[in-house]
C-alpha positions as CSV (number, residue, x, y, z in Angstrom):
1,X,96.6,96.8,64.5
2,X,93.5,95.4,63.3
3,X,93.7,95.7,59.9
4,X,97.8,94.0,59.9
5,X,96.0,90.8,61.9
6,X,93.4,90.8,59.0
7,X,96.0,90.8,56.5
8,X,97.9,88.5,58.6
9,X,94.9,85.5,58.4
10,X,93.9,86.5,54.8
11,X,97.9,85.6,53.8
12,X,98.1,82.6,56.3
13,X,94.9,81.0,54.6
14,X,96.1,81.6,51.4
15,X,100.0,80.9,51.3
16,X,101.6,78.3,49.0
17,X,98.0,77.9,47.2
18,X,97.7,78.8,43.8
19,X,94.5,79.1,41.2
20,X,94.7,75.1,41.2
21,X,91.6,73.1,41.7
22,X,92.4,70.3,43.9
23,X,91.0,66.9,42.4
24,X,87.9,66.1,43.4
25,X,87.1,64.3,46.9
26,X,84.2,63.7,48.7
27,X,83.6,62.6,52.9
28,X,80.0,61.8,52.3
29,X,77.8,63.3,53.9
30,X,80.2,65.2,55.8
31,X,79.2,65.4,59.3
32,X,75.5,63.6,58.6
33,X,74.9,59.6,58.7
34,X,75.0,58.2,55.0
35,X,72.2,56.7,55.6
36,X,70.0,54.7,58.2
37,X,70.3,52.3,60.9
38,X,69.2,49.5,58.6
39,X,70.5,51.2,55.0
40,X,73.5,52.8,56.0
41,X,74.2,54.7,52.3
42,X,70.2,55.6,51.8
43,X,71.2,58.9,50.7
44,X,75.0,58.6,50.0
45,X,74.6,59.2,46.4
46,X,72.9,62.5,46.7
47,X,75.8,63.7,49.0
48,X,78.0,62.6,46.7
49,X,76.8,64.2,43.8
50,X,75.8,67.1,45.8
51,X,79.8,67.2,47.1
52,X,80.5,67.4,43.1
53,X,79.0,71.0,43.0
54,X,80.5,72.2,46.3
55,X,84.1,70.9,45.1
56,X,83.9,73.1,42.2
57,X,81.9,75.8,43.5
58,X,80.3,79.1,42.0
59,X,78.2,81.3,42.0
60,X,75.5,81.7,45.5
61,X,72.7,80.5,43.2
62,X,74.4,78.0,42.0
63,X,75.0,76.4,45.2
64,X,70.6,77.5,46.4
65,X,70.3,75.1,43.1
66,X,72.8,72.4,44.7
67,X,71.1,72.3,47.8
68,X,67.8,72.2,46.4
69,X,68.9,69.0,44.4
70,X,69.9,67.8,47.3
71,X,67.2,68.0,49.1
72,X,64.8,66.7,46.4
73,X,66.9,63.7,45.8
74,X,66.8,62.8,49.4
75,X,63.0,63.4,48.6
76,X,62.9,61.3,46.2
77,X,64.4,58.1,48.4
78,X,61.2,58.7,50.4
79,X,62.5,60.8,53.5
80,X,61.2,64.0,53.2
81,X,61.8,65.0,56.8
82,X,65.5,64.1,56.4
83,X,65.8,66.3,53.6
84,X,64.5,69.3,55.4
85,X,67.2,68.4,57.9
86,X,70.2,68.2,55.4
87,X,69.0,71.2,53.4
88,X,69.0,73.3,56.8
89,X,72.7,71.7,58.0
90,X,74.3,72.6,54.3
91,X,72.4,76.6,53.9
92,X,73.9,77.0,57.5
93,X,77.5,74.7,57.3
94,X,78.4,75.0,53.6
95,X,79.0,78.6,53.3
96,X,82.3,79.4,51.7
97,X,83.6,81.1,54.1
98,X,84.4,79.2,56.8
99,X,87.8,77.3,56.4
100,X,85.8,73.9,56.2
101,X,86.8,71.1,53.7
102,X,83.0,71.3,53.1
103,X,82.6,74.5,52.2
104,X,81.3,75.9,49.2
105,X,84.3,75.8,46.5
106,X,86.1,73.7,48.8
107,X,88.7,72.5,45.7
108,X,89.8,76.1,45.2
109,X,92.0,78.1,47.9
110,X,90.3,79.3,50.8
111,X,88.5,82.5,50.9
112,X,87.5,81.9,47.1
113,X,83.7,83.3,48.2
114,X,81.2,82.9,45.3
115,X,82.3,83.8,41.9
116,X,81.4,82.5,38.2
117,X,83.9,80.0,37.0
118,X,86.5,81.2,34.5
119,X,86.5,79.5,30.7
120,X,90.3,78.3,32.5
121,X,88.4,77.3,35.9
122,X,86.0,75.5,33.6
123,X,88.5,73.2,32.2
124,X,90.2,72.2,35.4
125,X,86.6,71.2,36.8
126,X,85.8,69.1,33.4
127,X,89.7,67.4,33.5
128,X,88.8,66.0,37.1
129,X,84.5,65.4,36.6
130,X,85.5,63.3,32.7
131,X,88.1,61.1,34.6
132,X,85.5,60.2,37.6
């Protein structure tokens, strides 16, 4: 019984999806401010660029080297203490698999997990990054 419910989600989660990356989108921060009180997008940019690897995903060092860009841009602004924050909140929230639409690899099809791009995969990623 257990194992036809586990086949049962793993097909619901992946029905009517194909190998298609979605084009790229990004929510911000996700569920973190932008930014201040005073400067509401302080940091927006680093989420944003940050969002650009999670869209397209990879391998689990990959995305330890996104978060750690992440964090040292947020350094970088001159809030260290927020950075330790959002680097905490994305190692703990942005793991693939949870269906999130912040998760790691979150253009591909759910349940994706960590895995090296394909030469094919590749090319999707650059059609959608050249026209940003």
């Amino acid at each position: 019984m257990k194992k036809t419910l586990l086949i049962l989600f793993l097909f619901y989660f992946n029905i009517g999806y194909g190998d298609e990356l979605k084009p790229f989108t990004s929510d911000g921060c996700s569920v973190f401010p932008d930014g201040t009180l005073v400067y509401k997008e302080s940091w927006l940019k680093c989420c944003i660029e940050h969002d650009k690897a999670y869209w397209q995903g990879g391998t689990y060092q990959q995305r330890q080297v996104a978060d750690e860009t992440l964090k040292f841009c947020v350094e970088k602004i001159g809030r260290p203490e927020i950075a330790k924050i959002m680097l905490n909140g994305v190692r703990v929230g942005g793991t693939p698999y949870l269906p999130t639409s912040f998760r790691w690899g979150y253009g591909w099809p759910y349940l994706r997990g960590y895995k090296v791009l394909t030469e094919q995969e590749t090319k999707q990623v650059l059609k959608f990054i050249n026209k940003l």
